[in-house]
ROSE-879032 format. One record per residue (C-alpha): residue number from 1; x, y, z. Coordinates in steps of 0.1 Angstrom, whole numbers. Example, Ala and Ser with C-alpha at 12.3 -4.5 7.8 and 13.67 -1.06 7.14 Angstrom:
! residues 2
 num  east north    up
   1   123   -45    78
   2   137   -11    71
***
This chain:
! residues 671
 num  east north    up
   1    30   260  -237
   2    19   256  -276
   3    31   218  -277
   4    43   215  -316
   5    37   177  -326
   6    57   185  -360
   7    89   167  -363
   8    98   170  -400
   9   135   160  -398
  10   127   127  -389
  11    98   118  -409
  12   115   129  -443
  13   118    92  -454
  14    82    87  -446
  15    72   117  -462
  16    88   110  -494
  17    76    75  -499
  18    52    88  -528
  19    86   107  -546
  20   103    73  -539
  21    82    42  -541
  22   110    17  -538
  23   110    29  -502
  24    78    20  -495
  25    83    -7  -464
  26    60   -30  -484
  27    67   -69  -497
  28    50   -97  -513
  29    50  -126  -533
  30    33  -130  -564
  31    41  -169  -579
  32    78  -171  -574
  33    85  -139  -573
  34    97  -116  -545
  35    85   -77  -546
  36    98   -55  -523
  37    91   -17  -525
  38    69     0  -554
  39    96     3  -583
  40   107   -29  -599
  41   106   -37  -635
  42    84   -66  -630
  43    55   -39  -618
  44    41   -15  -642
  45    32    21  -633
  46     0    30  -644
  47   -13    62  -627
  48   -11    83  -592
  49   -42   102  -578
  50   -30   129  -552
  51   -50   146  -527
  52   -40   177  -505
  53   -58   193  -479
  54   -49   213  -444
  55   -21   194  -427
  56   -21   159  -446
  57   -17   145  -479
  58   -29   114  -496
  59   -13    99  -530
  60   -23    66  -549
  61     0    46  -568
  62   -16    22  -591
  63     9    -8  -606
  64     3   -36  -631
  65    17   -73  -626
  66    34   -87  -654
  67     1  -107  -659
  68   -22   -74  -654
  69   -35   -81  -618
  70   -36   -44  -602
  71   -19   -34  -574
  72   -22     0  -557
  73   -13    15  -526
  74   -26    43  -507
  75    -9    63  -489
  76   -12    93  -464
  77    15   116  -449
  78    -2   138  -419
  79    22   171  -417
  80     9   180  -385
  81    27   151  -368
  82    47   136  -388
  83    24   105  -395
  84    27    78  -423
  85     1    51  -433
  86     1    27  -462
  87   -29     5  -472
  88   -24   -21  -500
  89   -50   -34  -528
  90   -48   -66  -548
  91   -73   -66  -580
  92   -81   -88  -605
  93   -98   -72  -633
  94   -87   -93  -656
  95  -100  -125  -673
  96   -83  -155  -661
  97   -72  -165  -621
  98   -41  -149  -605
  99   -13  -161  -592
 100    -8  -170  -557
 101    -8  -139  -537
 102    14  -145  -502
 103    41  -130  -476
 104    20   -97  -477
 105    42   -73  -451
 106    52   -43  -435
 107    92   -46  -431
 108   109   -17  -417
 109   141   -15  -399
 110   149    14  -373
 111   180    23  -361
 112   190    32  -324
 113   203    17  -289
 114   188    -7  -263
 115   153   -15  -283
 116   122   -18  -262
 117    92   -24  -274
 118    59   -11  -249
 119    23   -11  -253
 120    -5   -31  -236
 121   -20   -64  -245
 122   -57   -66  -251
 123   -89   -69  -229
 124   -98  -105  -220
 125   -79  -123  -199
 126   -52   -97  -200
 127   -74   -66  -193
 128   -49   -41  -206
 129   -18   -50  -188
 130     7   -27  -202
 131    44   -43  -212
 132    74   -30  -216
 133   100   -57  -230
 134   136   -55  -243
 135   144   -67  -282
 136   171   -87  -273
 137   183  -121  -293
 138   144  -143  -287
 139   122  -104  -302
 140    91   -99  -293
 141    62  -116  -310
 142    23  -112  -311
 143    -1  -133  -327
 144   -40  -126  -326
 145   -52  -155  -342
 146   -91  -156  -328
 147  -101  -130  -359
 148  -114  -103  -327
 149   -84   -79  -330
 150   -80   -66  -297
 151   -92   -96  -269
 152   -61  -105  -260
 153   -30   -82  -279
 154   -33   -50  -291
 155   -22   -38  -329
 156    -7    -6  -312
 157    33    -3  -304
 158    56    23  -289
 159    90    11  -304
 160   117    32  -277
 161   152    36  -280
 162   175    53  -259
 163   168    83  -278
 164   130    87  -296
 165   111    58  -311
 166    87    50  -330
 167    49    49  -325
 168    33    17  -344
 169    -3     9  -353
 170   -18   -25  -372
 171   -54    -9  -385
 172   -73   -46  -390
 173  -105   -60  -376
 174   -93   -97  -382
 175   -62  -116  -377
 176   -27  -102  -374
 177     5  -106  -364
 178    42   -87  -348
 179    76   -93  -346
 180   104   -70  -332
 181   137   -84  -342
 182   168   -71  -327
 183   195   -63  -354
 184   235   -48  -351
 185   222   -14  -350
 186   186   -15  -344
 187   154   -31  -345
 188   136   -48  -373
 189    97   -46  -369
 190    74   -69  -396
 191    33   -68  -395
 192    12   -87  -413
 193   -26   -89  -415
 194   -47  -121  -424
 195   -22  -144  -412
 196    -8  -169  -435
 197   -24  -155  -464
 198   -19  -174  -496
 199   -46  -171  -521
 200   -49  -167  -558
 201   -76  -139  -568
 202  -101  -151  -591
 203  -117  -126  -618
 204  -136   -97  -604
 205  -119  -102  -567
 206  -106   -77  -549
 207   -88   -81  -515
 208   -67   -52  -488
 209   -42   -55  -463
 210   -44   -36  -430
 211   -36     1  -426
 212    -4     3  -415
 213     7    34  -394
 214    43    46  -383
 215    54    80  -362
 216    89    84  -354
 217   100   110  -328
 218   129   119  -309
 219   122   135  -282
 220   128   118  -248
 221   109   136  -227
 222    81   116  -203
 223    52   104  -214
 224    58   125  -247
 225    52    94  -269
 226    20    86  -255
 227     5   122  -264
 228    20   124  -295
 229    -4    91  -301
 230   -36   109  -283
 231   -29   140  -299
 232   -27   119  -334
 233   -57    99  -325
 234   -81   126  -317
 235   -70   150  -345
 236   -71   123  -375
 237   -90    96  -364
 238  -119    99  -345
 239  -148    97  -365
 240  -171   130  -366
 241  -203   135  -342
 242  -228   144  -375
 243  -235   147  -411
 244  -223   183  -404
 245  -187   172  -399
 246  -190   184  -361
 247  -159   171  -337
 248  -170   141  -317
 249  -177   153  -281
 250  -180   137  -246
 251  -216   121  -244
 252  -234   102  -217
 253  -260    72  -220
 254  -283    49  -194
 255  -296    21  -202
 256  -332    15  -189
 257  -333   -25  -186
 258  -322   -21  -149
 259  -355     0  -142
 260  -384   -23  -150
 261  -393   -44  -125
 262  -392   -74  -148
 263  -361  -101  -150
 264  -330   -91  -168
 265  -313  -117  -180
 266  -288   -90  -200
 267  -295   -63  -222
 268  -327   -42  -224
 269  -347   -75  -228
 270  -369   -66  -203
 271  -382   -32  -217
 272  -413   -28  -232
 273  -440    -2  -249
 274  -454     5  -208
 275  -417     8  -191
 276  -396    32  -206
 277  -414    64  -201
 278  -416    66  -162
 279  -380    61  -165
 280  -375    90  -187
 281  -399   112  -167
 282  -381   104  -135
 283  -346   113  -151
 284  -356   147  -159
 285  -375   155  -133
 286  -345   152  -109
 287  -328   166  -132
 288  -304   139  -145
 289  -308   135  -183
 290  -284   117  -206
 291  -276   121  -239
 292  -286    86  -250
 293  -311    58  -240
 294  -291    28  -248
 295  -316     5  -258
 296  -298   -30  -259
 297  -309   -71  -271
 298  -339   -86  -271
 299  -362   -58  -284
 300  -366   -83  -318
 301  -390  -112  -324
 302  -375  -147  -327
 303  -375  -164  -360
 304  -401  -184  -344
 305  -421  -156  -339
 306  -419  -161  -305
 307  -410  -135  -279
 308  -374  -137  -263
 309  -373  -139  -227
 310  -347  -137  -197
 311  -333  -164  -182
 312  -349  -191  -207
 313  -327  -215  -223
 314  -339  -220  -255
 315  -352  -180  -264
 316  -333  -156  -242
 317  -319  -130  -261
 318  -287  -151  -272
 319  -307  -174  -287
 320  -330  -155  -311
 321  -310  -127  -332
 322  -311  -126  -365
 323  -347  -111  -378
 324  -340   -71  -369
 325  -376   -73  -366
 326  -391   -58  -333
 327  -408   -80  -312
 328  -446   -68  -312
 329  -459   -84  -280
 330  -430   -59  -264
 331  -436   -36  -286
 332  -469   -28  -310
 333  -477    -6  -335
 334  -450    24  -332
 335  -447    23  -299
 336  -410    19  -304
 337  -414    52  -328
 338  -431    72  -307
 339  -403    62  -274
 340  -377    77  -295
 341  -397   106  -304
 342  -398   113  -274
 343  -365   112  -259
 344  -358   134  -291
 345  -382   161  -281
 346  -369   160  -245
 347  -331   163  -261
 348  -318   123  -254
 349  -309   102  -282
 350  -315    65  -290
 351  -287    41  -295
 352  -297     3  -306
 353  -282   -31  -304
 354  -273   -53  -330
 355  -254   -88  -337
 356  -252   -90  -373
 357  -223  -117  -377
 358  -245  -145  -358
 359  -277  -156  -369
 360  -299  -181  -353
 361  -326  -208  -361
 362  -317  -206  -396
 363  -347  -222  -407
 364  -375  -202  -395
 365  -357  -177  -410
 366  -364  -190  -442
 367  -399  -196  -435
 368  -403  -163  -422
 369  -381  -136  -433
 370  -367  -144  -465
 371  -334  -160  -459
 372  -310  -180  -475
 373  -297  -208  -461
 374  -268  -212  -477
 375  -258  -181  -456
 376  -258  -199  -421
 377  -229  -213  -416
 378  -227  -242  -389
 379  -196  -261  -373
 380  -219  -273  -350
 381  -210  -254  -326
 382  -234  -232  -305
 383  -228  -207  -327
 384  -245  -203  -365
 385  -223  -173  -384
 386  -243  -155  -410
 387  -218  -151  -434
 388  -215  -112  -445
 389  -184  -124  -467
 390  -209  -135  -493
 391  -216  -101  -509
 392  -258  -109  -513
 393  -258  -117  -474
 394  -243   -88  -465
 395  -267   -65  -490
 396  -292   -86  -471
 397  -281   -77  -435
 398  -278   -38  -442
 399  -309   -35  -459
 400  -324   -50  -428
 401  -306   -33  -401
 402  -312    -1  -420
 403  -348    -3  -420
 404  -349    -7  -385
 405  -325    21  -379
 406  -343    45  -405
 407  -381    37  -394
 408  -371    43  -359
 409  -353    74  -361
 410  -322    58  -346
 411  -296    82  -335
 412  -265    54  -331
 413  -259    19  -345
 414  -245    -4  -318
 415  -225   -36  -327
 416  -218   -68  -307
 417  -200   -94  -316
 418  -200  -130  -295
 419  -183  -154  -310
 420  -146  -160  -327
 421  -146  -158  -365
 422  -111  -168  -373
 423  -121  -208  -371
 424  -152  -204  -396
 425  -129  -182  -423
 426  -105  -209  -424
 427  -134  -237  -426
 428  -150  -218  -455
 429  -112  -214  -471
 430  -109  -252  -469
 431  -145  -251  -490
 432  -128  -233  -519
 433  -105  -256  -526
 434   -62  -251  -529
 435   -44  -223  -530
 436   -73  -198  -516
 437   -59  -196  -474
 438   -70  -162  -461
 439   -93  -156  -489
 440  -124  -157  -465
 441  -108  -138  -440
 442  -105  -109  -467
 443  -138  -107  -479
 444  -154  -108  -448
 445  -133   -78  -433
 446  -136   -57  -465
 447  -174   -64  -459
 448  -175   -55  -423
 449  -160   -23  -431
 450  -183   -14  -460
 451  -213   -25  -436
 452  -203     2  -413
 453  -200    25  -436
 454  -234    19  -450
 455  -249    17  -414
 456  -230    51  -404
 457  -251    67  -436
 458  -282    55  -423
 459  -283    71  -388
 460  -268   104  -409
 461  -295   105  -430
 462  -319   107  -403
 463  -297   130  -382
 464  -278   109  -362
 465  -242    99  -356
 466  -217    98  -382
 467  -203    66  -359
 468  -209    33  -342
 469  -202    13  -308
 470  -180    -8  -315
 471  -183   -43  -294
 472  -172   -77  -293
 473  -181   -91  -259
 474  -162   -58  -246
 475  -132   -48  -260
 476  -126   -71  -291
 477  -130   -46  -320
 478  -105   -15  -316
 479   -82   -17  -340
 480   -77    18  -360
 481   -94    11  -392
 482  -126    -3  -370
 483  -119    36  -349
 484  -123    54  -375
 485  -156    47  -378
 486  -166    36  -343
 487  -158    46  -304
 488  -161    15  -280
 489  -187    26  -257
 490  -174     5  -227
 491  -138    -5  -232
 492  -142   -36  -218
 493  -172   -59  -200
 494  -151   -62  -168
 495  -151   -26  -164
 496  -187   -27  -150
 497  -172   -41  -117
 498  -143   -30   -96
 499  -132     7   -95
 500   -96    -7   -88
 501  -103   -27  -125
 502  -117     8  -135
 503   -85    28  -121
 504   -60     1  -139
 505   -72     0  -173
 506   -76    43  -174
 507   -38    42  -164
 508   -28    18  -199
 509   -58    20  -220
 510   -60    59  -221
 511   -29    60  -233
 512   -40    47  -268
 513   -75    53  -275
 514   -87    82  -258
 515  -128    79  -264
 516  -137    53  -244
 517  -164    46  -216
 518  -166    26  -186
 519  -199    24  -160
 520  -206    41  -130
 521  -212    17  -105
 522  -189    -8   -86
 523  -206   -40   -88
 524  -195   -77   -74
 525  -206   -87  -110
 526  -212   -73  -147
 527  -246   -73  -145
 528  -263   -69  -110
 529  -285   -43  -105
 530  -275   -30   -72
 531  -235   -11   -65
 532  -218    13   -49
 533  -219    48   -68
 534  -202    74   -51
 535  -177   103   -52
 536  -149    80   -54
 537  -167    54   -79
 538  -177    87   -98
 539  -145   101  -104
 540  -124    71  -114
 541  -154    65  -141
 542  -152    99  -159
 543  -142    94  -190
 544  -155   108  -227
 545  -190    79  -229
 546  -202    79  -192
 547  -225    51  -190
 548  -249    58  -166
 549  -261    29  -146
 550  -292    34  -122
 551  -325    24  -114
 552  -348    58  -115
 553  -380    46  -111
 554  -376    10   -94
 555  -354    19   -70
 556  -368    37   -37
 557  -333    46   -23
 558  -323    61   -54
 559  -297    89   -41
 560  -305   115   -68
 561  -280   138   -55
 562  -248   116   -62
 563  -260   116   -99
 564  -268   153   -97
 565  -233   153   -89
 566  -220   131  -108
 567  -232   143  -144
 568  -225   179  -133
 569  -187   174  -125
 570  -183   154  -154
 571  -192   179  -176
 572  -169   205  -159
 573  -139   178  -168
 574  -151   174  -202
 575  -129   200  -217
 576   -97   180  -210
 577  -104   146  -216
 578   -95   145  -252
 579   -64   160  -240
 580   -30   151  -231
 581   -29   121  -209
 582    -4   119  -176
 583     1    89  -155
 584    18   102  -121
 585    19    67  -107
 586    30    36  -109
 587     1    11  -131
 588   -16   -15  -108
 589   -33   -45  -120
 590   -74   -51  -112
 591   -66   -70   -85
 592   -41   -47   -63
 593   -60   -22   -34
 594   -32   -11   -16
 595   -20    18   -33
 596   -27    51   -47
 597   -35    56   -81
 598   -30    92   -95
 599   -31   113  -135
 600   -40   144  -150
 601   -54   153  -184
 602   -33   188  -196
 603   -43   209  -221
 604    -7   226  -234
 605   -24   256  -254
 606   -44   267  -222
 607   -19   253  -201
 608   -44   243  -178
 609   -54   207  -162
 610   -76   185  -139
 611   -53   159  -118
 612   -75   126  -103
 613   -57   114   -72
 614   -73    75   -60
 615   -62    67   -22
 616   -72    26   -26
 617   -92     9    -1
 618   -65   -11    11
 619   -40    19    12
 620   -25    23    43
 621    -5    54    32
 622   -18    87    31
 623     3   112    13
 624     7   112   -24
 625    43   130   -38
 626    32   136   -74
 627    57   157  -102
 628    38   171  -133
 629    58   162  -162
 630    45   194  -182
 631    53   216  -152
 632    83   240  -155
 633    85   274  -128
 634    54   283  -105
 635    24   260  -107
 636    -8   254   -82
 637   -32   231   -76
 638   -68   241   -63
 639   -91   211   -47
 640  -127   211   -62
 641  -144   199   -26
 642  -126   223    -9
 643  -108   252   -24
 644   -78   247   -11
 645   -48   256   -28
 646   -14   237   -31
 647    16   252   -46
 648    32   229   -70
 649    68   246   -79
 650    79   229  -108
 651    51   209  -106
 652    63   189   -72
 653    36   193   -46
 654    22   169   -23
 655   -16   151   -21
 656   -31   143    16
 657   -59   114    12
 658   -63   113    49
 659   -90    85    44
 660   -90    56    30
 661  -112    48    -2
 662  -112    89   -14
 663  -104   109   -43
 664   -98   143   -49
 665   -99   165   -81
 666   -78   194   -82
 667   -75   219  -111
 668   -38   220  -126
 669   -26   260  -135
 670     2   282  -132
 671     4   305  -104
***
């Protein structure tokens, strides 16, 4: 079953945006005028650049306002399935101040029956609760407004009608909003990045608007939609493994904090140059090695030159960021060096914390490491943002987190993020005076991007990853544009505690971004060092990052055998986790233990699967009826503990759980 993606006829108008620029779903104001679409005779053509390689091609069109600000737009058609994005630049390379640039937009109306639009909403608070709401005569309207993308919405949409839809994607790491408005014979969707945006450009500026992706499709088939996305996703937009251009595989990390003996307040701040080795040692002697140490905060010195500590309220590691200098009571000489060494020579890759959008004790950072002030920025709140927007901060920021990465041999840059931004961009806005709303906002995006970009060539030059983590306090960073550089190595905090949690957000999250990680425990809270880890916690955690959490050395009722386990089965799934994605039951929120919770990852060219059935802890039901949507004639099902094998004509078959709180894994084939 060769699953064929393409679906030219419907993506013609799409396609042809480049041969007809007036179609381009794209409007602005500029002054008191209206622009709508690529060809007016207000805008000036002044050039295309086109681009063609295996499956996709990417054209720029470059314009000229009437007063000679530049406007261009990029945009990429992906043949393979039927894909279109559009990115839009505003530059002023001229002498004198622009007009006021506002109502920046992606307008385009669909046409079909009963319009519904699905997705899930974000991680806090909501922790992925997928929707599924009717465009009727209110719409339906999101508004993420905190400047962390993804907390509480998500930029991703699955506009259905009664036949086909259209997949929907805002790619922008700041503010943005949604509105689905129902019209006579359709549906009316409008996206805008940097909300409220109305700012002149002065000479030399240079802002962007979010990329903005669209699939339509037809077919109605289950769950079709969704793998169109995933199949989208995994093809064109993760980021590669290495500077060889290698296809980002399933990976596992630890992290070693747990496995001291010291307090842990968070993070790896209690490592140090005489912990981590016995921890290594102990991992591969019983034989279960990771791919990556993750070594998380408070490895650096304070600006104080003081040592952070857990549990303290003035130094812990919340309170002391900013230096990227490591902490030489913790850590002297190259003891830090040689650590990473070697994990390298034993095959296990490093992976490092950072916070680079929060600085702390700005003064002492003057004294001692050559800041500026002016690049603290307090509201006197409890939070001092180091402002990458300004262009020498940020060449400042790199230079430093690159040193550390390069010195150290890092393998992967990982990024946190604790605080909300959106408040401080429009305080410094209010700082430049009228006309300049969203101007902040811009800079500081375009920046963040660059940064990672500049970070990403770092750990390549040393032969690392040619991507980042991507965090903000969980799952706050995951728009597109961030996920094209960056994989979110645990899709949200929370998911270090329940396995129902776990189970929910796999069902809905999975669905969209299809490299993600979760932890291997179940845990009363985020950050306790003793859980249940068993077959069933196993299971319901394996996805492509499996973050190992364990205590090798510190721990004398370690069961080694579970992880033995554990690591071994994962890798035997590994194959079909970037694959299609199935949900065969009904989605259940965090909370809810009373029901079974069942899907299967299907690979359509080997026409082969692995189906992950959950009987809950609460269950009182002990048979599961599942149907494979893929499934057509003589299918079986063979259980991995067993051996058994269930027949599954046309996919039906049925799943006995006969206890409660088990899972089974059963390998999906025809017969």
């Amino acid at each position: 079953m060769n699953v064929d993606y393409r679906n030219h006829k419907q993506d013609l108008a799409f396609e042809n945006m480049a041969a007809l620029p007036e179609t381009i779903p794209f409007s602005f104001s500029y002054g008191e005028k209206i622009y709508k679409g690529f060809s007016c005779d207000a805008l000036t053509f002044i050039g295309k650049i086109e681009k063609a390689q295996d499956g996709r091609k990417d054209v720029t069109l470059f314009y000229r306002l009437p007063d000679g600000v530049k406007v261009s737009v990029l945009l990429t058609h992906y043949y393979t399935h039927g894909a279109t994005e559009w990115t839009v630049w505003f530059e002023n390379d001229t002498d004198h101040e622009s007009l006021v640039i506002e109502n920046a937009q992606t307008e385009i109306a669909f046409q079909g029956k009963n319009a519904r639009a699905t997705g899930i909403l974000g991680d806090h608070v909501n922790f992925y609760r997928p929707y599924d709401l009717p465009v009727d005569e209110k719409g339906v309207h999101f508004v993420s407004d905190s400047g962390r993308a993804t907390h509480v919405y998500f930029p991703y949409f699955d506009l259905k009608f009664d036949h086909g839809g259209a997949l929907l994607a805002i790619g922008w790491a700041g503010t943005w909003k949604s509105d689905f408005e129902r019209t006579q014979d359709g549906c009316i969707f409008t996206a805008q990045s940097v909300i409220n945006l109305k700012t002149v450009l002065k000479s030399g500026e240079r802002i962007r608007t979010a990329l903005f992706t669209v699939i339509p499709y037809e077919s109605v088939q289950p769950q079709f939609a969704q793998n169109l996305w995933r199949s989208f996703y995994a093809a064109w937009n993760l980021p590669k493994a290495d500077k060889e251009g290698n296809p980002l595989k399933p990976f596992s990390t630890c992290c070693l904090a747990s496995d001291t003996g010291r307090p842990n307040s968070d993070g790896s701040i209690s490592e140090r140059h005489d912990t981590w080795k016995r921890s290594l040692d102990k991992m591969m002697s019983e034989n279960v090695k990771v791919d990556f140490r993750w070594f998380d905060a408070g490895w650096y010195i304070a600006p104080d030159m003081r040592s952070p500590e857990p549990f303290s309220q003035d130094r812990d590691w919340w309170h002391t960021i900013g230096t990227w200098a490591l902490d030489e009571n913790k850590w002297p000489g190259d003891t830090f060096r040689q650590s990473v060494d070697y994990g390298h020579k034993h095959g296990i890759k490093t992976l490092m914390w950072f916070e680079p959008e929060r600085v702390t004790d700005p003064d002492n950072m003057v004294k001692n490491f050559g800041y500026n002030r002016d690049w603290a920025i307090d509201m006197g709140t409890n939070v001092i943002t180091n402002n990458i927007g300004d262009e020498a901060c940020l060449q400042y920021t790199i230079e430093r987190v690159s040193k550390v990465l390069k010195e150290n041999g890092i393998d992967m840059y990982r990024e946190d993020n604790n605080s909300d931004p959106a408040a401080l961009w429009k305080f410094l806005d209010e700082k430049e005076g009228e006309n300049r709303q969203g101007i902040t906002e811009c800079k500081f995006i375009l920046n963040h991007y660059r940064m990672w970009d500049a970070l990403i060539e770092t750990t390549l030059s040393t032969g690392g990853c040619g991507f980042v983590d991507s965090c903000a306090s969980g799952g706050g960073r995951n728009d597109l544009e961030s996920m094209r550089r960056g994989i979110p190595l645990l899709r949200s905090d929370s998911d270090r505690t329940s396995t129902a949690l776990r189970l929910s957000m796999t069902s809905s999250f999975n669905k969209w971004l299809p490299f993600s990680g979760a932890n291997t425990k179940e845990k009363l809270e985020q950050l306790a060092l003793t859980g249940t880890s068993d077959k069933y916690v196993w299971r319901a955690s394996y996805l492509c990052a499996l973050n190992v959490d364990s205590q090798f050395a510190e721990d004398p009722d370690q069961d080694f055998s579970i992880l033995r386990f554990g690591l071994s089965e994962w890798k035997k799934v590994n194959p079909y986790l970037l694959k299609d994605f199935y949900t065969l039951t009904p989605w259940h929120s965090g909370e809810e233990k009373n029901g079974m919770t069942a899907y299967c990852y299907f690979d359509p060219e080997e026409e082969k699967g692995v189906l992950f059935a959950f009987r809950q802890e609460e269950c009182n039901e002990d048979a599961l009826k599942i149907s494979l949507p893929f499934a057509k004639g003589l299918w079986k099902m063979t259980d991995e503990d067993t051996g058994d094998v269930i027949p599954a004509p046309e996919g039906e078959a049925e799943i006995l759980l006969l206890e409660k709180r088990t899972a089974k894994l059963m390998w999906v084939e025809k017969a």
